[in-house]
N, C-alpha and C positions, 0 to 999 in steps of 0.2 A: 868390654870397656867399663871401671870401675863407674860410678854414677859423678865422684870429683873431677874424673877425666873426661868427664862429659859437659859438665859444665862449665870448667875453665874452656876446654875450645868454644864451646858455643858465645859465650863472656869475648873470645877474641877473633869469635866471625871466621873457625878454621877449620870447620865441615866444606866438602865440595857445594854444597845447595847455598851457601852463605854467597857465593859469590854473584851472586845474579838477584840475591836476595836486595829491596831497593828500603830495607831498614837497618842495613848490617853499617856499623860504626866506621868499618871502612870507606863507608862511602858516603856518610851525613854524621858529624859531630853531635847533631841535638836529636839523642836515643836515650831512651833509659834501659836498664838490664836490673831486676834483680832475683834473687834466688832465696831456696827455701829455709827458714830458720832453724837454722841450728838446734838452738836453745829449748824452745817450745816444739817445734815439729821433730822428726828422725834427724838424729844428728849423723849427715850424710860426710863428713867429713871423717869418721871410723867405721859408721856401720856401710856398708852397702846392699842393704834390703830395709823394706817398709812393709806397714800390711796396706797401707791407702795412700791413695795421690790424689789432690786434687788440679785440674785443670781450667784456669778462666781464658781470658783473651790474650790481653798482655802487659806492660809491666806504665807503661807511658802516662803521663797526667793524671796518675795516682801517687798514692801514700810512697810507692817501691821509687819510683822516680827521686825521690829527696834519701831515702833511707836504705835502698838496693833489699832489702828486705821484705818478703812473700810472707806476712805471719799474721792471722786473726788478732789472734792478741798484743803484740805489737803495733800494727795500724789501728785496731778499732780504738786506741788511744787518741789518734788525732781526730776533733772533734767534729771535723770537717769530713771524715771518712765515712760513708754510708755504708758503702759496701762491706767493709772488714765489719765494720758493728751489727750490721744484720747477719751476717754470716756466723759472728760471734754468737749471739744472740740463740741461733736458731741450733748452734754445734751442744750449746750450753743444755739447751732444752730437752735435745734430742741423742746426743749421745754421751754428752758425759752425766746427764742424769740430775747435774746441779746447774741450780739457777745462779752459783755466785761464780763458778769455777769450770771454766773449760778443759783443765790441766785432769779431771778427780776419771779414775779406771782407768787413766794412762793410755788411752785409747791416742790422743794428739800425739803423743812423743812418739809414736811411732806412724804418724801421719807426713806427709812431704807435699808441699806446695807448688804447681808449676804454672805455665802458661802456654795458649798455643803458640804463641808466638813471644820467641826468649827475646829481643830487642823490641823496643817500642818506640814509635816516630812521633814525639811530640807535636800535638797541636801546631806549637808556634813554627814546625817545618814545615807546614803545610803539605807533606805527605800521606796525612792517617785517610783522606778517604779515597784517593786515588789509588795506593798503593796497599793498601790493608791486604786485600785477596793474595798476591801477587806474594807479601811477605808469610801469610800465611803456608802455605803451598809452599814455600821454602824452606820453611822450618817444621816441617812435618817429618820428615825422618830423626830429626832433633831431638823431637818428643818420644816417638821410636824409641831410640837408644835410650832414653830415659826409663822409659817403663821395664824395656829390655832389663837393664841394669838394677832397679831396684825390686822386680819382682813382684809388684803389689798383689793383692787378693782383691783391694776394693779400687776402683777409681771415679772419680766423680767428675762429669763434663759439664761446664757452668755456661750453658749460651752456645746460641748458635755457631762462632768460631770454634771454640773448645770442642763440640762435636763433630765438627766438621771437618778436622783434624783426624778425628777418632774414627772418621767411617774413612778419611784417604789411605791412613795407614792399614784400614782391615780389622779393625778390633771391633767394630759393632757393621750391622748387616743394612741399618737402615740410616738414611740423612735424615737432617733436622726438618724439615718438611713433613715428612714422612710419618717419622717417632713421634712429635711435639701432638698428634692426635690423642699420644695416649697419654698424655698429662691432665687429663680430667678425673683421672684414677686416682695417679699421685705421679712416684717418679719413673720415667721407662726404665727398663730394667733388660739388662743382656746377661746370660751366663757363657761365657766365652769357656766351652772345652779346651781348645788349644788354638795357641796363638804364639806363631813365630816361636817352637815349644815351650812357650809357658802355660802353664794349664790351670784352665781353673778360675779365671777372674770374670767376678763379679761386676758387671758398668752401671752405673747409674748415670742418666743424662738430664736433667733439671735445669731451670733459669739459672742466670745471672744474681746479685744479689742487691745490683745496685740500686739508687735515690729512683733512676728512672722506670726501672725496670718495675720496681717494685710498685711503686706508685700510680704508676698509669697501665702498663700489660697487662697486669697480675691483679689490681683491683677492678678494673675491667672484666678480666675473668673471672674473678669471684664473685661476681655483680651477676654475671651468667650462668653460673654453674650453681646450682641449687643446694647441693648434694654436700659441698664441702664439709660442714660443720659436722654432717651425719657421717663421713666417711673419719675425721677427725677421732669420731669418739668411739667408732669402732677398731681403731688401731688404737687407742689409749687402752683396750682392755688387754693387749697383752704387754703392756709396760710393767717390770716390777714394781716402780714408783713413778707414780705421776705429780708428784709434787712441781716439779720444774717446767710440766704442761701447765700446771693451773697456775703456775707462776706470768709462764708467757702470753698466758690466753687470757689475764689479769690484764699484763701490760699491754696487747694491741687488741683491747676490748672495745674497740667503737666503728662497729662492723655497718653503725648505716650513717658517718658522715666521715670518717679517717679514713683516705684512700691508703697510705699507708699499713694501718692497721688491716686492713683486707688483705695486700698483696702479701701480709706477713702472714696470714693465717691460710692464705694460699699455700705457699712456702712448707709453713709446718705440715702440711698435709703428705708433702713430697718427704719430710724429709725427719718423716716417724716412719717409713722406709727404707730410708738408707742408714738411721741411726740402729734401726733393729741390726741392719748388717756388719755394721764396725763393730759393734759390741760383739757381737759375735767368731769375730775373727781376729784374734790379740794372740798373736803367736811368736814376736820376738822378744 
């Protein structure tokens, strides 16, 4: 199934898992849905292959909610979005190598946006914490078809939903419990031989990117984790150019009162990891 025909039925709740599913628009008006951009990311509407996908949670009482659009660069516009801007931020740094432009080695256009769960149950329905599990677990074969279809080499799982996802379908070996040990490294890392025959992909599973996450998890853990800054600059030495390091390590330089600025330096540690791998992998 093309990766468009995967979308519009997910968009219309017409997979068999949707029907039991207690966020599918059939069954509650107040859901958001949106999908990955076009414009900026793999334009999934001609090609049907990507080299990366990213995975968060899902689409509801974010930016995608007003705009039906999954795109860094797009959301991190609205000023109010943390999430897209630190994501922006950290994509900027680490793999397009420039600190003004997320767009520069083309690495993004051929990048695709998802979620573990393609419907999301706004706040005001009061189903996001009864039902979260329950829609997740429904929409996992969803995500399936997805990967199926566009063939990634790299994927990136953002949070505990997003992996959790990832270990029901079989594509990594360990749950978030389990993996989230080895995030004092940097990012966990799977090489998946073969999978549902696709071969060959690359996982990486890392935080979330959001206000909270960042701000209170993740500067927590960098408050306990000693080692960061030294592990930092040991993967800075095989960057071709580190210009766009000493850009961002500039901008969230107040590592002993800016909780923010920690969980961002946290972050970068993860994810001079995963940028060494996109760069590495531009094959469409």
């Amino acid at each position: 199934m093309k990766i468009a025909s995967v979308l519009h039925k997910a968009e219309l709740a017409d997979f068999p898992a949707c029907k039991e599913c207690p966020w599918s628009p059939k069954k509650s008006e107040d859901v958001a849905f949106g999908v990955s951009c076009p414009e900026h990311g793999v334009n999934w509407k001609e090609i049907n292959q990507a080299n990366s996908m990213t995975i968060v949670q899902d689409p509801a009482d974010t930016t995608p909610q007003e705009t039906g659009m999954l795109c860094a660069i797009h959301n991190a516009k609205n000023p109010t979005d943390k999430t897209a801007q630190q994501d922006f931020e950290l994509w900027k740094a680490t793999v397009s190598l420039d600190s003004f432009s997320a767009e520069t080695g083309g690495y993004m256009k051929s990048h695709y946006w998802t979620n573990a769960i393609m419907h999301g149950a706004t706040s005001s329905s009061g189903l996001r914490k009864s039902t979260l599990s329950m829609a997740r677990q429904c929409c996992t074969e969803v995500l399936a078809f997805q990967i199926m279809a566009l063939q990634p080499k790299v994927v990136i799982a953002k949070g505990k939903v997003a992996v959790g996802s990832l270990y029901d379908i079989g594509l990594i070996k360990h749950p978030w419990d389990v993996l989230r040990h080895e995030f004092r490294k940097g990012a966990y890392k799977e090489t998946v031989a073969n999978w549902r025959g696709l071969k060959n992909i690359t996982v990486f599973c890392t935080y979330h990117t959001s206000a909270r996450v960042v701000n209170q998890t993740l500067s927590k853990q960098y408050n306990e984790q000693e080692e960061i800054e030294e592990l930092i600059e040991i993967k800075l030495k095989a960057l071709p150019n580190k210009d766009s390091i000493d850009y961002f390590l500039k901008k969230y330089n107040d590592i002993k009162n800016n909780s923010r600025d920690k969980g961002m330096r946290y972050l970068l540690n993860h994810w001079l990891d995963i940028g060494a791998v996109l760069r590495a992998c531009s094959w469409l």
